[in-house]
CHARMM-style PDB file with segment names, atoms N, HN, CA, C and O in Angstrom:
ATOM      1  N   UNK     1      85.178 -13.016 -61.003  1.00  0.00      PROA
ATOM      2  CA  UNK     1      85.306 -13.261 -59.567  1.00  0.00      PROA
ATOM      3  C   UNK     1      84.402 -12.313 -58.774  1.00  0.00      PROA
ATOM      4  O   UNK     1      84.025 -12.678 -57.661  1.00  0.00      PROA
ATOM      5  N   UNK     2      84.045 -11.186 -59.234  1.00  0.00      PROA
ATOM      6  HN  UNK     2      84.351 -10.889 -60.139  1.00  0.00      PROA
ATOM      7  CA  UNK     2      83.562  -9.965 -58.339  1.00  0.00      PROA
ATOM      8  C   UNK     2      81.867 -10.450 -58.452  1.00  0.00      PROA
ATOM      9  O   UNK     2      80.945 -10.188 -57.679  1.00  0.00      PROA
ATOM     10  N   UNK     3      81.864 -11.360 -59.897  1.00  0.00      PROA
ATOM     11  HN  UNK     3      82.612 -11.572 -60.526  1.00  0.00      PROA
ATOM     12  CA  UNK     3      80.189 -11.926 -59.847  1.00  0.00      PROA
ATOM     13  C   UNK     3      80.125 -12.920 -58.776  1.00  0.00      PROA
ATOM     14  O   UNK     3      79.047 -13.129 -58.220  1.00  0.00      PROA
ATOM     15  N   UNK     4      80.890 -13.377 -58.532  1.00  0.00      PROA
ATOM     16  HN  UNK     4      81.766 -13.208 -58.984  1.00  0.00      PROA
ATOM     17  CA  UNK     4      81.192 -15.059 -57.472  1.00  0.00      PROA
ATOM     18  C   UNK     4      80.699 -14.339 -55.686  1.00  0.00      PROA
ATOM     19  O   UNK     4      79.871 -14.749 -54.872  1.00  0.00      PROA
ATOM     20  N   UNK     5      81.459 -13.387 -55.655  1.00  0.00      PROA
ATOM     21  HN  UNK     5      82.131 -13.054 -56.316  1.00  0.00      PROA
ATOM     22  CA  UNK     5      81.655 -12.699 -54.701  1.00  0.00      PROA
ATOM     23  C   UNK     5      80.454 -12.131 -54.123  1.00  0.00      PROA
ATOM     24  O   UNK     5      80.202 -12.225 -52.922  1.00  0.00      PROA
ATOM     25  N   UNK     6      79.435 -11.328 -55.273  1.00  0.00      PROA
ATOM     26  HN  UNK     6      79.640 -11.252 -56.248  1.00  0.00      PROA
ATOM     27  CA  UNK     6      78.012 -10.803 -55.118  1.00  0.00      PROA
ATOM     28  C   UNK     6      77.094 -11.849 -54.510  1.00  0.00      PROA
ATOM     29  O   UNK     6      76.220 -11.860 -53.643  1.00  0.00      PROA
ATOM     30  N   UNK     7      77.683 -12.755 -55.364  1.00  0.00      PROA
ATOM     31  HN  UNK     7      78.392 -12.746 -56.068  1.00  0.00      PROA
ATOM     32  CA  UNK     7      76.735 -14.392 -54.761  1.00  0.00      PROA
ATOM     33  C   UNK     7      76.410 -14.401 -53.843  1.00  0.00      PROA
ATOM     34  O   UNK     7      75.300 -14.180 -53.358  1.00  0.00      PROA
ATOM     35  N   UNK     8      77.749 -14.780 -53.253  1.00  0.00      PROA
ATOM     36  HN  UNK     8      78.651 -14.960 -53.647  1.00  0.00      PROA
ATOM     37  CA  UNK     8      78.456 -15.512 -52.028  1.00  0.00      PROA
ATOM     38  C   UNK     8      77.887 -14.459 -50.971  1.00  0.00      PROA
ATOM     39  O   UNK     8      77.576 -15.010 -49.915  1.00  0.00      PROA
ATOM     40  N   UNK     9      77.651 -12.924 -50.996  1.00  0.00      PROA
ATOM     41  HN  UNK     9      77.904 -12.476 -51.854  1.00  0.00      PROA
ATOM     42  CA  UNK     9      77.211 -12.059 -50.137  1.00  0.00      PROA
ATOM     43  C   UNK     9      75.926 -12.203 -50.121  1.00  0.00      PROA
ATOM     44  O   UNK     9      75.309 -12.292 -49.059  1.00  0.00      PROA
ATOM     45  N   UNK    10      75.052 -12.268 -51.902  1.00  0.00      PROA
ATOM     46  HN  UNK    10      75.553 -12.196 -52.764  1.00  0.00      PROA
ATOM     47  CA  UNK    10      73.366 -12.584 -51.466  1.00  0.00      PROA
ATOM     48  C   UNK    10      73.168 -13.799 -50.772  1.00  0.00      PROA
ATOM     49  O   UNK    10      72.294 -14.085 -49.953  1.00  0.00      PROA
ATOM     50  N   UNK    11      73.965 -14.372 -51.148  1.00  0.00      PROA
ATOM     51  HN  UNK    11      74.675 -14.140 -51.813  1.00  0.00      PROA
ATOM     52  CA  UNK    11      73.754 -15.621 -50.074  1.00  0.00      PROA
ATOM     53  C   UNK    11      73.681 -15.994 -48.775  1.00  0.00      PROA
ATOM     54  O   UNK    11      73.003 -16.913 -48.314  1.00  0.00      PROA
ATOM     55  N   UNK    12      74.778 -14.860 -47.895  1.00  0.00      PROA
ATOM     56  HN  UNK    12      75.328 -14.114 -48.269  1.00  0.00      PROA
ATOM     57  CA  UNK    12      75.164 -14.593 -46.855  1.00  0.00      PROA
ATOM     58  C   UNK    12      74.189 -13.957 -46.294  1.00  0.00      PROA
ATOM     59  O   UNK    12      74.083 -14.052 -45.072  1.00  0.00      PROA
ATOM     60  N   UNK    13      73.565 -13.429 -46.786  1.00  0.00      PROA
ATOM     61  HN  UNK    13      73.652 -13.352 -47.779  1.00  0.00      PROA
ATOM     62  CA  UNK    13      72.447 -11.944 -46.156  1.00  0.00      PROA
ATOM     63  C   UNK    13      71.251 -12.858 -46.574  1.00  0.00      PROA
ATOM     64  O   UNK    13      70.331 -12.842 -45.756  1.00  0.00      PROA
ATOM     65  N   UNK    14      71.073 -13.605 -47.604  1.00  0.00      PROA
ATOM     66  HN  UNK    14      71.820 -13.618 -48.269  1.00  0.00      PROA
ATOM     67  CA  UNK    14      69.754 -14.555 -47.334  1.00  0.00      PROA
ATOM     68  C   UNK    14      69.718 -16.102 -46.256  1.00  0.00      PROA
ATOM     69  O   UNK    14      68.798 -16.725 -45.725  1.00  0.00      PROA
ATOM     70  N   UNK    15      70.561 -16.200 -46.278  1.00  0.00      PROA
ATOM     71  HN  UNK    15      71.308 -15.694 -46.709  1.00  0.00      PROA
ATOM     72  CA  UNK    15      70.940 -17.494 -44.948  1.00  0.00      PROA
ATOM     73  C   UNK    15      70.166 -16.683 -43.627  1.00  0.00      PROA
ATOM     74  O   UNK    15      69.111 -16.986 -43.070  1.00  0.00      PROA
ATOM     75  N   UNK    16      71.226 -15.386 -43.311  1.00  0.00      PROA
ATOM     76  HN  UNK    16      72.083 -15.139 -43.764  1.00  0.00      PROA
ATOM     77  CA  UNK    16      70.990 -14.531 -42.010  1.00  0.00      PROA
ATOM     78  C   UNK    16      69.803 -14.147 -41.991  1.00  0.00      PROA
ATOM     79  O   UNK    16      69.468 -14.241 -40.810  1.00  0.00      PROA
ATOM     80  N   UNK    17      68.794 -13.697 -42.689  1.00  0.00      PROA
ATOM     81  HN  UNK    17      69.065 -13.620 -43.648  1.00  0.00      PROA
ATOM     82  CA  UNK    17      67.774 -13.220 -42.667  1.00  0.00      PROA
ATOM     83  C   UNK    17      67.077 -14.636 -42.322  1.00  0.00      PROA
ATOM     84  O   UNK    17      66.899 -14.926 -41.139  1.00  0.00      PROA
ATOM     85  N   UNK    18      66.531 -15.859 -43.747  1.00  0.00      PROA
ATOM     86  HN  UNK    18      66.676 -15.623 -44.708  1.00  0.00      PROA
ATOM     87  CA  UNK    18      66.235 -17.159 -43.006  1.00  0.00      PROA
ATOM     88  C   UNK    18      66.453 -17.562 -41.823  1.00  0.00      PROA
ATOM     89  O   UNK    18      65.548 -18.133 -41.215  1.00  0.00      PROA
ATOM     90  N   UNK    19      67.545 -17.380 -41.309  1.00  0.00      PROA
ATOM     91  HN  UNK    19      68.280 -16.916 -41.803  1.00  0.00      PROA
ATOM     92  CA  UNK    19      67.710 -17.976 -39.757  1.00  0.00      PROA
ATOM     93  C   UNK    19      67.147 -17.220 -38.798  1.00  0.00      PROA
ATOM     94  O   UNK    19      67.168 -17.692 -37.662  1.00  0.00      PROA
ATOM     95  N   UNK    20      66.594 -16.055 -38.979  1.00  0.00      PROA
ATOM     96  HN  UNK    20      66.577 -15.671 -39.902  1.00  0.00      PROA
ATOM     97  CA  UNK    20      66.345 -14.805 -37.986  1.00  0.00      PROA
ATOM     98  C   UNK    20      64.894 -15.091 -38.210  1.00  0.00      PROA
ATOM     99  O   UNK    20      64.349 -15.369 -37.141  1.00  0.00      PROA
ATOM    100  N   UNK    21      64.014 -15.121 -39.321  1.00  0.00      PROA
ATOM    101  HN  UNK    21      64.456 -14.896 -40.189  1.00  0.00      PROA
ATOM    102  CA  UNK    21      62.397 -15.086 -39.394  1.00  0.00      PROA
ATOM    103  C   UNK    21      62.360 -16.932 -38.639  1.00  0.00      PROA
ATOM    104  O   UNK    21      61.706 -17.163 -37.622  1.00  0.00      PROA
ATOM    105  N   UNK    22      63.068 -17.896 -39.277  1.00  0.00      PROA
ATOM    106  HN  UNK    22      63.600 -17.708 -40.103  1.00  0.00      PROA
ATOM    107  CA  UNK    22      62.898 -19.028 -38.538  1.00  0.00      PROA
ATOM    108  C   UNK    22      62.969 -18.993 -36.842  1.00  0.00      PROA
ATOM    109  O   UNK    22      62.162 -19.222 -35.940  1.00  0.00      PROA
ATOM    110  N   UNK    23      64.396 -18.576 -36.921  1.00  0.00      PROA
ATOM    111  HN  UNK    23      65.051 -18.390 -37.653  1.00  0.00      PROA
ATOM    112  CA  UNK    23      64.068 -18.601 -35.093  1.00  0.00      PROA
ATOM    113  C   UNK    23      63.386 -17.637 -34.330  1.00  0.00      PROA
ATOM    114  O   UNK    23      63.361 -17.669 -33.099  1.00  0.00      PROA
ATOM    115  N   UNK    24      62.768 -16.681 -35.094  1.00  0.00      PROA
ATOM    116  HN  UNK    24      62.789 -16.655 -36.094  1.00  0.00      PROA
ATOM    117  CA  UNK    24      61.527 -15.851 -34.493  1.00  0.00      PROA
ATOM    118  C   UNK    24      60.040 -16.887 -34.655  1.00  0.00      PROA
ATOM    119  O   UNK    24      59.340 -17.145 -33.675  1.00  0.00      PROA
ATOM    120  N   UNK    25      59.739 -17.386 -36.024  1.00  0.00      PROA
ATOM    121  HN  UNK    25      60.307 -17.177 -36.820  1.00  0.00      PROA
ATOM    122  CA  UNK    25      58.690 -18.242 -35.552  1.00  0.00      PROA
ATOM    123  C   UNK    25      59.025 -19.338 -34.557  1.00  0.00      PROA
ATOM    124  O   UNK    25      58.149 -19.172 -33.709  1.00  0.00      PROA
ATOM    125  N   UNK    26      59.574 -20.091 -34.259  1.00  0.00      PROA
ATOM    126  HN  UNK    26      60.286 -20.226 -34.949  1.00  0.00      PROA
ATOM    127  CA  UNK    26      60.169 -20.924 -33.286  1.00  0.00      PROA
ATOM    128  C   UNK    26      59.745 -20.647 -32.266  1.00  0.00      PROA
ATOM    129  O   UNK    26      58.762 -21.349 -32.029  1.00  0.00      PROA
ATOM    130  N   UNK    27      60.099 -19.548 -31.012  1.00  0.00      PROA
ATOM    131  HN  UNK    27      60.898 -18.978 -31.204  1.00  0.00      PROA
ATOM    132  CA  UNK    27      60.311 -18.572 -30.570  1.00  0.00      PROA
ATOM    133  C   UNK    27      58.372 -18.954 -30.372  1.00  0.00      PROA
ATOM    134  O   UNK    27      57.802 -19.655 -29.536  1.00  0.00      PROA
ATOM    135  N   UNK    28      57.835 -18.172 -31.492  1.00  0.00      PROA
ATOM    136  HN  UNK    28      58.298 -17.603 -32.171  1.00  0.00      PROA
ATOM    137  CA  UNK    28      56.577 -17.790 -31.059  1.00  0.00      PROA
ATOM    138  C   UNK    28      55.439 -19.000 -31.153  1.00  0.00      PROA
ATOM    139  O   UNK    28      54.393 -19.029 -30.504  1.00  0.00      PROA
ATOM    140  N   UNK    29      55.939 -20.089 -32.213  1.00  0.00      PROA
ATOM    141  HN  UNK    29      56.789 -20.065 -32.739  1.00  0.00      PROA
ATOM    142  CA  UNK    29      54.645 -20.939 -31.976  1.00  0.00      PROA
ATOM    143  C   UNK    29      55.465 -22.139 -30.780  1.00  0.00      PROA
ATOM    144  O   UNK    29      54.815 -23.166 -30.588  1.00  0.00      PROA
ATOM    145  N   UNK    30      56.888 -22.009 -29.980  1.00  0.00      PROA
ATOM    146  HN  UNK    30      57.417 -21.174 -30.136  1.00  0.00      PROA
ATOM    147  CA  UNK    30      56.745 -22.622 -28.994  1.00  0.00      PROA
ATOM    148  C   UNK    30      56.400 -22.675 -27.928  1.00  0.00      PROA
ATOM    149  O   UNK    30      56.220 -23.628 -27.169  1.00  0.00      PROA
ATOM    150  N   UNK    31      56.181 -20.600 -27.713  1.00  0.00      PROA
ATOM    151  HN  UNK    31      56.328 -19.826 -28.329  1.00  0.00      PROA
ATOM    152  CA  UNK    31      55.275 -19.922 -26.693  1.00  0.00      PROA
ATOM    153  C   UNK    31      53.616 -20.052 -26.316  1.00  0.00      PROA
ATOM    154  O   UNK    31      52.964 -19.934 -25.278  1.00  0.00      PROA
ATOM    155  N   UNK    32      53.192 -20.465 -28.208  1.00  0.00      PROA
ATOM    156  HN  UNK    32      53.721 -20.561 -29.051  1.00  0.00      PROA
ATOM    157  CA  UNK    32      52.083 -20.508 -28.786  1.00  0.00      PROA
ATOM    158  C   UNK    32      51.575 -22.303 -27.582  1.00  0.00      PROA
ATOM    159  O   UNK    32      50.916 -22.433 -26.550  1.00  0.00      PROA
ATOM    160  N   UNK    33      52.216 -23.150 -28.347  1.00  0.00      PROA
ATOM    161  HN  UNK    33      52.751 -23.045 -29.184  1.00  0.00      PROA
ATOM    162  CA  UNK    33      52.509 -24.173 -27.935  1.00  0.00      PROA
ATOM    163  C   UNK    33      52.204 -24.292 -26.584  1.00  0.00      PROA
ATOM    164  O   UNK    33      51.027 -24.452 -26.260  1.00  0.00      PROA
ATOM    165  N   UNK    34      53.294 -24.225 -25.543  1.00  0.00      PROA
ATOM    166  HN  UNK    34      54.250 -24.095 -25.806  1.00  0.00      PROA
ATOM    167  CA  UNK    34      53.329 -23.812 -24.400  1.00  0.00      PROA
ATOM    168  C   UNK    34      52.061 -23.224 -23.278  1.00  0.00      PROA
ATOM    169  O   UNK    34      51.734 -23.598 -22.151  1.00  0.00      PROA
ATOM    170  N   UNK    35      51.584 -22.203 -24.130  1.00  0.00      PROA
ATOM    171  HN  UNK    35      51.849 -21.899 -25.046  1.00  0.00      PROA
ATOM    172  CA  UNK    35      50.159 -21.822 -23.646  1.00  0.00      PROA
ATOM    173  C   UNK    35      49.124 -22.792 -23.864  1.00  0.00      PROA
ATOM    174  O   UNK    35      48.183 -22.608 -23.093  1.00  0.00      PROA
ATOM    175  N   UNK    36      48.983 -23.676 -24.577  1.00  0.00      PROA
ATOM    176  HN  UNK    36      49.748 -23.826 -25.204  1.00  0.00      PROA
ATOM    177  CA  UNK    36      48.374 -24.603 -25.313  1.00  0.00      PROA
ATOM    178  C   UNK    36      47.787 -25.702 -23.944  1.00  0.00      PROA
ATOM    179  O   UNK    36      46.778 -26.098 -23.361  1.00  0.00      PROA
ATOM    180  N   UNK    37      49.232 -25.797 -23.993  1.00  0.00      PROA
ATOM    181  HN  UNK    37      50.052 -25.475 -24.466  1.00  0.00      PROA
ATOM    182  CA  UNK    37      49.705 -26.816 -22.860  1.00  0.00      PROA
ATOM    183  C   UNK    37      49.849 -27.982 -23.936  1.00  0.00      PROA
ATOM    184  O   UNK    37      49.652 -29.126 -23.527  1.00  0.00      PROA
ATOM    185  N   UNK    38      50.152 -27.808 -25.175  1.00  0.00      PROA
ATOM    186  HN  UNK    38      50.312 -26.878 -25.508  1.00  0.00      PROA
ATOM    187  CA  UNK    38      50.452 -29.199 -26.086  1.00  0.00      PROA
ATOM    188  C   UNK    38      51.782 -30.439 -25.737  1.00  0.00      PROA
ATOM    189  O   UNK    38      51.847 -31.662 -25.852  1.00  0.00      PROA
ATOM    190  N   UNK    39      52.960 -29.104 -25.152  1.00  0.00      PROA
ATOM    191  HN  UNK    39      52.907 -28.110 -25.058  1.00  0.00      PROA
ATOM    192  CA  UNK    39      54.064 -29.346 -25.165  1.00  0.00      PROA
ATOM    193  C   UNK    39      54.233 -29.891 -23.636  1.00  0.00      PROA
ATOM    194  O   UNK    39      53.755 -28.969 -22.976  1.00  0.00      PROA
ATOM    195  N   UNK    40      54.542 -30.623 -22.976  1.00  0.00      PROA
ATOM    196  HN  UNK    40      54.930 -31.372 -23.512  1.00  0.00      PROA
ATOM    197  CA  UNK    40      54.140 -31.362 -21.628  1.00  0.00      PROA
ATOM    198  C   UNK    40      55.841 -30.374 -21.164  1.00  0.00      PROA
ATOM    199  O   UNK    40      56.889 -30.299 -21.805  1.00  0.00      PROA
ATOM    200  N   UNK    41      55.571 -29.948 -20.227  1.00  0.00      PROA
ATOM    201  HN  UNK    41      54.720 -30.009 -19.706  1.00  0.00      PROA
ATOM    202  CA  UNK    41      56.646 -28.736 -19.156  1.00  0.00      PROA
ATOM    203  C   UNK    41      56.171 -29.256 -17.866  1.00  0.00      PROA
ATOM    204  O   UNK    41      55.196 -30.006 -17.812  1.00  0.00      PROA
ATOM    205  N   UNK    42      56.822 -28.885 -16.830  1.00  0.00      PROA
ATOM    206  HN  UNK    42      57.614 -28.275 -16.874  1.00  0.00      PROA
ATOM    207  CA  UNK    42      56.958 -28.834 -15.228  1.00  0.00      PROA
ATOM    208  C   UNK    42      56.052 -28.391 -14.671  1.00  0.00      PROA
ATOM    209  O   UNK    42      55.958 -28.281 -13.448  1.00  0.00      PROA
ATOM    210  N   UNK    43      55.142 -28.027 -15.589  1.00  0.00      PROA
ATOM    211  HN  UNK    43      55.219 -28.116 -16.582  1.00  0.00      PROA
ATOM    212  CA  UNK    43      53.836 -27.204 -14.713  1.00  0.00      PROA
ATOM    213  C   UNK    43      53.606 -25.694 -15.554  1.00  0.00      PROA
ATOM    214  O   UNK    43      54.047 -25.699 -16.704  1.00  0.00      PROA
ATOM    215  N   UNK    44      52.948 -24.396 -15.076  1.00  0.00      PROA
ATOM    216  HN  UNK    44      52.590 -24.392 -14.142  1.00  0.00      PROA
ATOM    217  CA  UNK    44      52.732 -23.875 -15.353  1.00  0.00      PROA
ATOM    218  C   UNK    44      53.757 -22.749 -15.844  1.00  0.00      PROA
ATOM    219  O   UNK    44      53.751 -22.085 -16.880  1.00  0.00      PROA
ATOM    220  N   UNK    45      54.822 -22.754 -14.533  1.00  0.00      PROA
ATOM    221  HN  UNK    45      54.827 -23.294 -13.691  1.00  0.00      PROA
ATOM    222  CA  UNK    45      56.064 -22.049 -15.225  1.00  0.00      PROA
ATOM    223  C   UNK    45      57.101 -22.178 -16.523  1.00  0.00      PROA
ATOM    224  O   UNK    45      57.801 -21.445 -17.221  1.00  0.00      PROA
ATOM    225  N   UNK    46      56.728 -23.661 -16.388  1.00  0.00      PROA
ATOM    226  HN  UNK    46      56.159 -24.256 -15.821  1.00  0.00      PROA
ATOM    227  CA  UNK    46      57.722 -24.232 -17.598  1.00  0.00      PROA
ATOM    228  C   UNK    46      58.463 -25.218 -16.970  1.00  0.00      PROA
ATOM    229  OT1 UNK    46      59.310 -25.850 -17.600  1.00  0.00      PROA
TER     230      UNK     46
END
């Protein structure tokens, strides 16, 4: 059980980390984007 458990924690701490580098690129190529003007917004503010 205590091997099940180690898992279940690398697992936990690799999910959290994945979700954190994902929604940091997100984040930056929608800024990326945005400057682009690829992404059609309200104008210049957004």
């Amino acid at each position: 059980m205590n091997f099940l458990k180690s898992i279940g924690l690398f697992l936990l701490i690799l999910g959290f980390w994945c979700g954190s580098v994902l929604g940091a690129l997100y984040l930056i190529e929608r800024h990326r984007l945005q400057d682009s003007g690829v992404l059609e917004g309200n104008g210049p503010n957004g």
